[in-house]
SEKETI-470212 format. One line per 4 residues: number of its first residue (from 1); their letters; for each residue y negated, z negated, x of C-alpha. Coordinates in nm, 2 decimals. Each point is the difference from the previous one (the first is absolute). Layout:
BEGIN
NUM> a> Y,Z,X; ...
END
This chain:
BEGIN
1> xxxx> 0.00,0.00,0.00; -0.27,-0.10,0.26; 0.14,0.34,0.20; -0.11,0.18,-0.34
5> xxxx> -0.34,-0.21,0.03; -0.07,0.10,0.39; 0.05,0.39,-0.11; -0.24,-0.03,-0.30
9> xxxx> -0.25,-0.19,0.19; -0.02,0.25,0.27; -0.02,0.27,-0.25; -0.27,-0.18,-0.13
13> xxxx> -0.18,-0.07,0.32; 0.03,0.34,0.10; -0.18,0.12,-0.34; -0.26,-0.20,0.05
17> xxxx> -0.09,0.17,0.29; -0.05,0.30,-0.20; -0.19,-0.13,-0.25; -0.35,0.11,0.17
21> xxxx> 0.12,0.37,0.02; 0.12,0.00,-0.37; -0.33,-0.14,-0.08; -0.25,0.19,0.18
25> xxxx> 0.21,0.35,-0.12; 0.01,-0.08,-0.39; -0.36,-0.13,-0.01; -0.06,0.37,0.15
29> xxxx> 0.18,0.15,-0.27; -0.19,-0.22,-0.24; -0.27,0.16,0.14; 0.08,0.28,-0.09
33> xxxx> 0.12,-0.06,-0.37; -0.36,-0.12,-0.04; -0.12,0.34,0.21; 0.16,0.26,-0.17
37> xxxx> 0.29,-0.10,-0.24; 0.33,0.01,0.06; 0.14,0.31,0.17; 0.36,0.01,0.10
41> xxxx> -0.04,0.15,0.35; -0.18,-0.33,0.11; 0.33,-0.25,-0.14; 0.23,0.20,0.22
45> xxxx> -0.31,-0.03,0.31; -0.01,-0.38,-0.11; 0.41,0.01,0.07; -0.08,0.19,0.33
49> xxxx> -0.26,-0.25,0.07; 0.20,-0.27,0.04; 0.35,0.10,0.07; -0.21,0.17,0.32
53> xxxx> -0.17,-0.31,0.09; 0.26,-0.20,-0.05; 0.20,0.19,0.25; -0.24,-0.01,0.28
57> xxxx> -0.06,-0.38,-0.08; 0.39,-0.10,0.01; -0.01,0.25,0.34; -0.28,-0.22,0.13
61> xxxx> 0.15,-0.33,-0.07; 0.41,0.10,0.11; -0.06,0.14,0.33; -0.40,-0.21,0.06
65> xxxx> -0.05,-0.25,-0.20; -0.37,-0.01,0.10; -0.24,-0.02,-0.31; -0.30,0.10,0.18
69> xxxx> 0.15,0.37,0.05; 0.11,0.05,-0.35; -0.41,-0.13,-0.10; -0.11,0.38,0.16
73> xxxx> 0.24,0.18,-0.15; -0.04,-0.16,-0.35; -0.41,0.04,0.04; 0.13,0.37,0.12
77> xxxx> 0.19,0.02,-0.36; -0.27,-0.07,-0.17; -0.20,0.27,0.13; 0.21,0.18,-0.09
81> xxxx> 0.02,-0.05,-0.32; -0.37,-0.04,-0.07; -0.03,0.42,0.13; 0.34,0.11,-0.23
85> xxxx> -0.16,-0.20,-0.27; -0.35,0.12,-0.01; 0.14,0.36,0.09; 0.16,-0.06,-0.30
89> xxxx> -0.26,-0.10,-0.20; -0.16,0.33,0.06; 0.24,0.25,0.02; 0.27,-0.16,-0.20
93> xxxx> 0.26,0.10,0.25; 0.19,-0.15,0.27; -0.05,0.08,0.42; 0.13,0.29,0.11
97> xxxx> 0.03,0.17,0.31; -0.29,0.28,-0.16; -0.22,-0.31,-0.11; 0.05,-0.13,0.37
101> xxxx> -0.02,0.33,0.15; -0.37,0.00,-0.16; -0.02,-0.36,0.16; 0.04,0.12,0.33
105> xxxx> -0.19,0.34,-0.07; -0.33,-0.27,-0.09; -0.32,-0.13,0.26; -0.21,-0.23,-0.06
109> xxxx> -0.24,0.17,-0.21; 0.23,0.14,-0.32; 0.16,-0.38,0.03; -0.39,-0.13,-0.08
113> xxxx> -0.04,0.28,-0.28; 0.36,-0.03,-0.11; -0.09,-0.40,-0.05; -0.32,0.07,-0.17
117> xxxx> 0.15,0.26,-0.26; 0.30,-0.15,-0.08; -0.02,-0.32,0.03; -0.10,-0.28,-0.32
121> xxxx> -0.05,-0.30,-0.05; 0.36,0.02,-0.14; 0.14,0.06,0.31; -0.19,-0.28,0.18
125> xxxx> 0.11,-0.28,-0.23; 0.35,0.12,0.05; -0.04,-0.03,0.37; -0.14,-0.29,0.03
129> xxxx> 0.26,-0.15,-0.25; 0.28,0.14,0.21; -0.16,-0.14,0.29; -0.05,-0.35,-0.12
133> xxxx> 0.36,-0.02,-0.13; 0.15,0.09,0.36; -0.27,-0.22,0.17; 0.09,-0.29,-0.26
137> xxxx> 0.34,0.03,-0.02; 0.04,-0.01,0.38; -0.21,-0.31,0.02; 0.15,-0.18,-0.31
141> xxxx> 0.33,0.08,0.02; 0.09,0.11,0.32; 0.39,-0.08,0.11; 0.13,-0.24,0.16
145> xxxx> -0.03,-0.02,0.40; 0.38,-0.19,0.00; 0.24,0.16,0.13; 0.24,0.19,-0.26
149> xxxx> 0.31,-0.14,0.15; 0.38,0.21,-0.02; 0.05,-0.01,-0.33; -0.33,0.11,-0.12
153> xxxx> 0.01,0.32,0.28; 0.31,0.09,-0.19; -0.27,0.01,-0.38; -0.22,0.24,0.26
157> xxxx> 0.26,0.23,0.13; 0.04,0.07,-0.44; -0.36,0.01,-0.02; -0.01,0.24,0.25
161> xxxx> 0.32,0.16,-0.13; -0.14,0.05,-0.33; -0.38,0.09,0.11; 0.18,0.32,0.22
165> xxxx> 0.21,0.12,-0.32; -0.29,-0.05,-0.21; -0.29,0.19,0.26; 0.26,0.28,0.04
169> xxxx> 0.03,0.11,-0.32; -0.22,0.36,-0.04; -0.19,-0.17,-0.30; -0.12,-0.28,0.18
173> xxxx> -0.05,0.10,0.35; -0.26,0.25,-0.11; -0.22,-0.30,-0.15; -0.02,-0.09,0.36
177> xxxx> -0.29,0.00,0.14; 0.03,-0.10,0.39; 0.28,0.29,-0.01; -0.23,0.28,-0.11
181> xxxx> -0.25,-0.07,0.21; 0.23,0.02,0.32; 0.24,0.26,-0.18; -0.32,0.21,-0.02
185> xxxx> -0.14,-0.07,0.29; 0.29,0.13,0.22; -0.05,0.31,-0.30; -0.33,0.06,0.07
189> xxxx> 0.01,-0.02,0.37; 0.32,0.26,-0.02; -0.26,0.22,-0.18; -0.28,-0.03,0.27
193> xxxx> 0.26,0.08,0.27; 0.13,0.32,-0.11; -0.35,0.11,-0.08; -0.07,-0.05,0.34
197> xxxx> 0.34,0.16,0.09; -0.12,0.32,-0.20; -0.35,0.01,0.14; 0.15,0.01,0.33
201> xxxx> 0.23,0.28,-0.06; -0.15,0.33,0.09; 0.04,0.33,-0.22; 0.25,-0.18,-0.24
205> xxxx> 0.01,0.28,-0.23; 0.19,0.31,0.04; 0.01,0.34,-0.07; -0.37,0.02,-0.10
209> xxxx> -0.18,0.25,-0.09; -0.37,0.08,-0.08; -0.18,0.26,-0.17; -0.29,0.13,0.12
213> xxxx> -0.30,-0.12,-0.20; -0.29,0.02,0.32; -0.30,-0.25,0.01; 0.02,-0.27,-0.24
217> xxxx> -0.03,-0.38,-0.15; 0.20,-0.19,-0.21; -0.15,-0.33,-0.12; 0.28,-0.31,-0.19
221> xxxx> -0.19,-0.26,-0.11; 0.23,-0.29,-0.10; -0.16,-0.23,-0.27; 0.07,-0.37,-0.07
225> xxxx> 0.12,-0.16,-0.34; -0.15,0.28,-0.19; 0.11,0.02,-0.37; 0.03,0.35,-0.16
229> xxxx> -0.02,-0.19,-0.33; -0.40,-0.10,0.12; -0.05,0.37,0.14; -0.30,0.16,-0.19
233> xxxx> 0.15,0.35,0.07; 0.31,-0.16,-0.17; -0.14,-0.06,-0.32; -0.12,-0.38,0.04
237> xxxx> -0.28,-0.05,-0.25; -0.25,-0.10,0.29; -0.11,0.26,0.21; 0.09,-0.17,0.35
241> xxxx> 0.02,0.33,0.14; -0.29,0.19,-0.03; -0.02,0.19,0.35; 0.31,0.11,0.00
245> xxxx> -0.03,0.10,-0.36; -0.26,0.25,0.06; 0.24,0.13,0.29; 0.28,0.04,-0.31
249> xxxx> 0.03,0.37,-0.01; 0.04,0.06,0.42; 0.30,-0.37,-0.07; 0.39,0.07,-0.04
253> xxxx> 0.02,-0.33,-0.18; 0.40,-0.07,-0.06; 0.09,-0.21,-0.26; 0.31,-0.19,0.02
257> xxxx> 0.04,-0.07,0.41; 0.08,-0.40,0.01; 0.04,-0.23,0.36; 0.35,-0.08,0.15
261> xxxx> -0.10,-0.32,-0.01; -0.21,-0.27,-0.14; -0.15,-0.11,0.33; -0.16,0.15,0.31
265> xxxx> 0.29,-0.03,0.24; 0.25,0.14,-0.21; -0.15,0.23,-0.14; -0.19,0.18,0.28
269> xxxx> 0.32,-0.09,0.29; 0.20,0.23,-0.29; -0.25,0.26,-0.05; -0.05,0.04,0.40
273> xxxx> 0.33,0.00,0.15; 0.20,0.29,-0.01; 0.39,-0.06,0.00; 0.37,0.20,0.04
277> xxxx> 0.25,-0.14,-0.17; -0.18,-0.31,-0.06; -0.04,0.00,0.35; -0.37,-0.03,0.11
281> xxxx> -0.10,0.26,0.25; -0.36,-0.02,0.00; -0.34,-0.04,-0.19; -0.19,0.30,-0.09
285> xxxx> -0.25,-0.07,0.27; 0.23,0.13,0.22; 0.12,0.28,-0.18; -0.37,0.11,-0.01
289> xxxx> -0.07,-0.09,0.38; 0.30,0.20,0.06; -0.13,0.35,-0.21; -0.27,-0.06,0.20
293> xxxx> -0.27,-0.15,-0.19; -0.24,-0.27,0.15; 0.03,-0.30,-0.21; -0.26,-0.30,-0.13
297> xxxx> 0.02,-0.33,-0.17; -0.28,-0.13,-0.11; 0.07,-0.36,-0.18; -0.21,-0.27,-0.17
301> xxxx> 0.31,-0.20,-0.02; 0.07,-0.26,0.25; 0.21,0.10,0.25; 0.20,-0.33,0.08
305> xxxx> 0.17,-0.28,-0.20; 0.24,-0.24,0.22; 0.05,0.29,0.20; -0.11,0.35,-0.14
309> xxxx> 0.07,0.15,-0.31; 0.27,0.23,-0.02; -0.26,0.28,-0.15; -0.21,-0.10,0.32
313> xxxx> 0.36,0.11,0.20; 0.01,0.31,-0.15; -0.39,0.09,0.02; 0.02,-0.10,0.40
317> xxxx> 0.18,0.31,0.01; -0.30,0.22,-0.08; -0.17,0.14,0.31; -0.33,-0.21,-0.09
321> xxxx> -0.01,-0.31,-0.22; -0.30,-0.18,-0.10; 0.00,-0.32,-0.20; -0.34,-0.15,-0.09
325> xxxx> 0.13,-0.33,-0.20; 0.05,-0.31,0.16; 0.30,-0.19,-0.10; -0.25,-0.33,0.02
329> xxxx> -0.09,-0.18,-0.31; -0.32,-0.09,0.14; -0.14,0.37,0.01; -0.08,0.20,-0.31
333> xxxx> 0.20,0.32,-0.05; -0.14,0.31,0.04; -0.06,0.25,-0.30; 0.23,0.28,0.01
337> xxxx> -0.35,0.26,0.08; -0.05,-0.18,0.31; 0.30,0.21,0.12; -0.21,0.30,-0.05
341> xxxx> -0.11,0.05,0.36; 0.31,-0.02,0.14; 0.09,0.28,-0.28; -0.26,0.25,0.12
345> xxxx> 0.09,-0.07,0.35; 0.35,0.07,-0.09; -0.12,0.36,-0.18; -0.24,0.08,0.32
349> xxxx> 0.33,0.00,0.25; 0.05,0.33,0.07; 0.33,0.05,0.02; 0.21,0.26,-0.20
353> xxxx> 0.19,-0.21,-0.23; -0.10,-0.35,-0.09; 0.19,-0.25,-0.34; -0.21,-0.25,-0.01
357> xxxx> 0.12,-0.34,-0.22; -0.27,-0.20,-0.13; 0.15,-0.38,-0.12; -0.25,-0.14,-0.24
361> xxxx> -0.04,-0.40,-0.11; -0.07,0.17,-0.38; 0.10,-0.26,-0.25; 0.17,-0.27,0.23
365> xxxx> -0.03,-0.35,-0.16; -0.23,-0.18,-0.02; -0.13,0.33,-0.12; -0.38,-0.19,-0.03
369> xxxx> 0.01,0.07,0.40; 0.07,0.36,-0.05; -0.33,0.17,-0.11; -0.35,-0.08,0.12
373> xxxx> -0.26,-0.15,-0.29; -0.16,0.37,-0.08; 0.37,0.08,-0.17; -0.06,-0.30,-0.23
377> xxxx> 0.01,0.18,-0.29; 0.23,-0.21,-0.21; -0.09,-0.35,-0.05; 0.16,-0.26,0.19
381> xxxx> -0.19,-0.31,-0.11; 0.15,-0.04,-0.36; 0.19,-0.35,-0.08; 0.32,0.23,-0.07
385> xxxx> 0.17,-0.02,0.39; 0.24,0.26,-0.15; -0.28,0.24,-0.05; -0.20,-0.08,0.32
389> xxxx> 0.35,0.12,0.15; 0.00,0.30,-0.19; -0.35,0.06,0.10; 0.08,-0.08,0.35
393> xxxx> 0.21,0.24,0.03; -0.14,0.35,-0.22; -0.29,-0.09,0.22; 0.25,0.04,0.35
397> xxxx> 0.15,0.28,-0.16; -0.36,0.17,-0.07; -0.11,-0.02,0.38; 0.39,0.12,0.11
401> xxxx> -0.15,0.35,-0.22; -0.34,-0.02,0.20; 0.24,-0.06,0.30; 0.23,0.31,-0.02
405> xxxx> -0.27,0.22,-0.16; -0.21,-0.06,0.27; 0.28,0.10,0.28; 0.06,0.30,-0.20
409> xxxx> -0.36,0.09,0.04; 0.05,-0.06,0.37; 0.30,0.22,0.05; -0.11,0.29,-0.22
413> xxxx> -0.33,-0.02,0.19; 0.20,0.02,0.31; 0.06,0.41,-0.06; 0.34,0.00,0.14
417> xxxx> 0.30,0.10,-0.22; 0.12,-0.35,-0.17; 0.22,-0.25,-0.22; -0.06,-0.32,-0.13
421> xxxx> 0.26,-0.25,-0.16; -0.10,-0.31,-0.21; 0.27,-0.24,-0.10; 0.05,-0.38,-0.01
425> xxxx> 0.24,-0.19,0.15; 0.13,-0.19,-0.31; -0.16,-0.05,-0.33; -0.15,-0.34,-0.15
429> xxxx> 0.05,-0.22,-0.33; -0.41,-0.11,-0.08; 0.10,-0.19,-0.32; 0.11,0.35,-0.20
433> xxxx> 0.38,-0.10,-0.12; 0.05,-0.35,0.10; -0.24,-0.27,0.12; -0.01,-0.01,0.32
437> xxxx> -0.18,0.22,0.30; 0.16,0.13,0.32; 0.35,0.18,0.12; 0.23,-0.22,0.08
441> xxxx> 0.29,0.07,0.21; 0.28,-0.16,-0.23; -0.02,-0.13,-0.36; -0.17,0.10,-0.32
445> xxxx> -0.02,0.38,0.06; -0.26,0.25,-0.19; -0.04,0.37,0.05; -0.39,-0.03,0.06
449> xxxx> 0.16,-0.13,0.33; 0.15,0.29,0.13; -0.23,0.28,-0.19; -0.21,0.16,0.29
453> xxxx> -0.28,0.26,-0.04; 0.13,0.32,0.20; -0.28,0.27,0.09; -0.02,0.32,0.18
457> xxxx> -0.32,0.21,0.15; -0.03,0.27,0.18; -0.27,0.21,0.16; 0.10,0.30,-0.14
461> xxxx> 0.02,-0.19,-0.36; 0.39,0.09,-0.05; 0.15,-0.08,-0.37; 0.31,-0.11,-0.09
465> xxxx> 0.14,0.05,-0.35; 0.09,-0.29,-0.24; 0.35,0.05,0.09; -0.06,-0.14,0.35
469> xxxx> -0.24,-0.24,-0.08; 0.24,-0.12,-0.27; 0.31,-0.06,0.25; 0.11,-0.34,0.01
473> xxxx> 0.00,-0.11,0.35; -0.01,-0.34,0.20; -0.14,-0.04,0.36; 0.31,-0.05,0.18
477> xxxx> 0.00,0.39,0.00; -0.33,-0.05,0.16; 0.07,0.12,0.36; 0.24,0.30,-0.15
481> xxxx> -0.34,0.11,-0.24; -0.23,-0.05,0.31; 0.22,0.20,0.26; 0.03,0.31,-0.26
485> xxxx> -0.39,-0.02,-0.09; -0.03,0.05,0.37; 0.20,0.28,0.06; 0.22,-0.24,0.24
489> xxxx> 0.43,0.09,-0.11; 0.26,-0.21,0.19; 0.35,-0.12,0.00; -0.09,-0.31,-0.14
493> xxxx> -0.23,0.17,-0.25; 0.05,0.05,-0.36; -0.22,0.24,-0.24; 0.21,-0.10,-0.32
497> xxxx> -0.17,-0.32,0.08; -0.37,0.12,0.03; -0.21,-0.01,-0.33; -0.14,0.29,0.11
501> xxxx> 0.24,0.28,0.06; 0.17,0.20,-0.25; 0.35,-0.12,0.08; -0.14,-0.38,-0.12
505> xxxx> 0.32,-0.21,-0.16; -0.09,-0.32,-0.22; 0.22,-0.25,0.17; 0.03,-0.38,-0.18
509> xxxx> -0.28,-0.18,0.08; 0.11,-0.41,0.04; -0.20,-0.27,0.09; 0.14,-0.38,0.10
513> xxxx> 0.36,0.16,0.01; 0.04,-0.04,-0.39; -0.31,0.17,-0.18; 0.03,0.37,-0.08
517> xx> -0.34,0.15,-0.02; 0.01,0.27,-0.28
END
C-alpha cells in the first residue's frame, strides 16, 4: 500500500512541476478565446503548445536538472508564441515556411510599417497578456529545484515518450512554431544558394537563337501590391489612372493575367527563373545577357533583409543594378519618380540592345508612405480607418499611373525603336471582399490578391486583338513571354507558354498548391 502511495506521490510531485507551463499555455489560449473566438486550428496549437514544451522541459530536467537553463528556453517559448499568435491575429493562419520566407526577406524599415499598418490595439493586449502569464507563471509557480529522484525520471522518460508521439504527428508538428522558423530557414538559405549557383553559371541556356530586330529598348516595370480590381483602366469607379488613361488607345491592356503568388518572393522567384524539367537553369537575366542584350535594374525596393532578398539574387545578375531605398527604418523611402534619372541614364547608353527592369515601391503597405502629399486626392482624415485605407491606397495607386505614364513619356521621347511592360507582382485585398487589407502568404485567400494589371506599349503603337488580351495567363510564364517578346528562342524556351505568340496554350493557373484560378 505505501509502495502504491510513493508512486502516486511522485506522480504528483512530478505534475506539479508542470503546472507553470499548463498555466501560462491555457491562459494564452484564453487569450485568444477572448481575441478572436474559438477557432479549431489554435486547440490543436494549444496541444502542440504543450506537449512541445513539455518535452524540452522533461529533456532539461532528465539529462540537467538545472532550472536556470530551462528559465531561457521557457521566456524563448513565449516568444514564440506571442509572434504565431499575433500572426494569427492578423492573418488568421498559422507559420509557414512562405510567411517565414517573407520574415527573412524583411529590413528594418517594412518591420516599422508592417507594425504601424497591421498592428491594433487588439494585438497589443494580447501580447502583453501572453507576456504576463509566462512572466507570472514562471515566478509564481515555478518547479521545484529538488531533485526528481529514480522513480520520478522513469514519469519523465513517459512524458518525453508521449511529447515525441504527440510533436510527430503531421497535424501537430505543423503548429510548431520553433520548427518552421528553422525548417524554413535551412529552405530559404537553399534558395539563396542555388540562385547564387545559377548566377555563377555562364551561358546556361542552349541552343539559342535570336532574330534580328537592330537597335532597340525594352522597358519591364515590375509594380508592388497593385490591385487590378482598383485599376481605373479596369473599370474601378474612381479614376486612379488618369495618365495612363489618356495613353488607352497606344495600351494592350490584358485582362485576366493573375500573380503565381501572393507575395513578392514567390511570386517574382517564379516568374524569373526559367526551368527544364523542374530543374532550374537560369533566370531570364541571363537568357537576355546571353542574346546579347545589356541589362538594368533599377529598384526602389530594398535590396537586403537578414541577408539579401532572393529577388535582389536574381537582379545582381543584371549587368548594372541600382537600388535607391535604404533598408533602415530611420530613413524615408524614396518615391518610385526618384528612380527617373537613373531611367534616362539607362535610355542614353548607347549600346545596341538594352531590357531595362524598373522595380517600383507602388502600393507596398503602409501604402500612406507610398505617394507624396500632391496625390492626396482621396481623403485620409475621415474617423472611418477602413476608408482612410482605401484612400491610402487609390491615392498610391494614382501616383503608380503618373509613375509609368511618365517613363512611357521618357522612352517614347527616347526615338529608338521600343517596348514597355507594366505588371504587378501580386495583387492586394483593400477591404473589397473580406475585412482585412494586405496579401498574405498563407490563410484567408481572395482573388484581388493575385489579380495584377498586365500592359503593353510600343513605339510603333502595335495592337493586339481581344483574343490575346483575353488569354488567361499567370506570371510563372513570365520569362517564356519575355524571351519570345524579344526575339530570344532556346532549349529551355517555350512559345506555347508566351501570352503573346500565336501558339499561346491556357495552362491551369494554381495558387497555394490547392486554388484553381479560373
Amino acid at each position: 500500500m505505501s509502495k502504491n502511495l510513493d508512486y502516486f506521490l511522485n506522480a504528483l510531485d512530478i505534475a506539479k512541476r508542470f503546472v507553470f507551463l499548463f498555466t501560462a499555455f491555457l491562459i494564452t489560449y484564453f487569450l485568444e478565446l477572448l481575441s478572436f473566438g474559438y477557432d479549431p486550428t489554435r486547440l490543436i496549437n494549444l496541444v502542440e503548445n504543450i506537449a512541445f514544451s513539455s518535452l524540452i522541459y522533461s529533456l532539461t530536467l532528465l539529462f540537467f536538472n538545472k532550472q536556470k537553463l530551462f528559465k531561457y528556453v521557457f521566456y524563448a517559448l513565449m516568444v514564440f508564441t506571442v509572434f504565431e499568435g499575433v500572426y494569427f491575429l492578423i492573418f488568421k493562419a498559422e507559420f509557414t515556411p512562405s510567411a517565414i520566407f517573407i520574415v527573412l526577406d524583411t529590413n528594418t524599415s517594412e518591420v516599422g510599417e508592417f507594425i504601424k499598418f497591421n498592428v491594433d490595439a487588439t494585438q497589443i493586449l494580447y501580447s502583453a497578456g501572453v507576456l504576463a502569464s509566462f512572466i507570472l507563471s514562471w515566478r509564481y509557480l515555478k518547479p521545484s529545484k529538488n531533485n526528481v529522484g529514480n522513480l520520478g525520471r522513469v514519469y519523465l522518460v513517459l512524458v518525453i515518450f508521449l511529447g515525441i508521439f504527440l510533436i510527430t504527428r503531421p497535424k501537430i508538428y505543423n503548429y510548431n512554431a520553433p520548427y518552421a522558423v528553422v525548417h524554413s530557414f535551412f529552405k530559404y538559405n537553399s534558395e539563396r544558394n542555388l540562385l547564387e549557383d545559377l548566377n555563377a553559371t555562364p551561358n546556361p541556356f542552349s541552343n539559342l537563337c535570336i532574330y534580328p530586330t537592330g537597335k532597340n529598348t525594352h522597358i519591364v516595370i515590375i509594380g508592388e501590391s497593385t490591385s487590378r480590381l482598383h485599376f481605373g483602366l479596369y473599370g474601378y469607379p474612381r479614376n486612379t489612372t488618369p495618365k495612363l488613361g489618356e495613353l488607352k488607345g497606344e495600351l494592350n491592356i490584358f485582362n485576366e493575367v493573375v500573380s503565381g503568388d501572393t507575395y513578392t518572393i514567390g511570386s517574382l522567384v517564379n516568374a524569373f527563373v526559367i526551368k527544364d524539367n523542374d530543374t532550374a537553369i537560369g533566370n531570364v537575366i541571363q537568357l537576355m545577357k546571353q542574346a546579347g542584350y545589356k541589362t538594368y535594374w533599377l529598384s526602389n525596393q530594398p535590396p537586403i533583409g537578414v541577408f539579401e532578398t532572393l529577388v535582389t539574387k536574381i537582379a545582381m545578375s543584371s549587368d548594372v543594378s541600382h537600388f535607391i531605398n535604404s533598408e533602415n527604418y530611420y530613413l524615408p523611402t524614396p518615391y518610385d519618380e526618384e528612380l527617373l534619372p537613373m531611367v534616362m541614364e539607362a535610355l542614353d547608353d548607347n549600346e545596341e540592345k538594352k531590357i531595362i527592369f524598373i522595380h517600383l515601391m507602388g502600393a507596398h503597405a503602409d501604402y500612406a508612405y507610398r505617394y507624396p502629399k500632391s496625390f492626396s486626392k482621396f481623403p485620409t482624415d475621415l474617423k472611418d480607418k477602413r476608408q482612410n485605407t482605401i484612400n491610402h491606397y487609390d491615392n498610391a495607386l494614382l501616383y503608380t499611373d503618373h509613375v509609368v505614364s511618365l517613363i512611357i513619356d521618357v522612352v517614347n521621347s527616347s526615338n529608338v525603336p521600343s517596348s514597355l511592360l507594366y505588371f504587378s507582382d501580386h495583387g492586394e485585398e483593400v477591404y473589397d471582399s473580406i475585412d482585412f487589407a494586405g496579401h498574405p502568404a498563407n490563410g484567408t485567400f481572395t482573388f484581388n490578391m493575385i489579380e495584377i494589371p498586365f500592359l503593353f506599349w510600343t513605339s510603333e503603337n502595335i495592337k493586339l486583338s481581344n483574343e490575346y488580351l483575353n488569354r488567361k495567363f499567370s506570371l510563372n510564364d513570365l520569362s517564356h513571354t519575355l524571351a519570345d517578346l524579344y526575339g530570344i528562342r532556346s532549349l529551355q524556351t517555350d512559345t506555347t507558354r508566351s501570352v503573346f505568340h500565336e501558339s499561346f496554350i491556357e495552362r491551369p493557373r494554381v495558387v497555394w498548391d490547392t486554388i484553381q484560378v479560373k
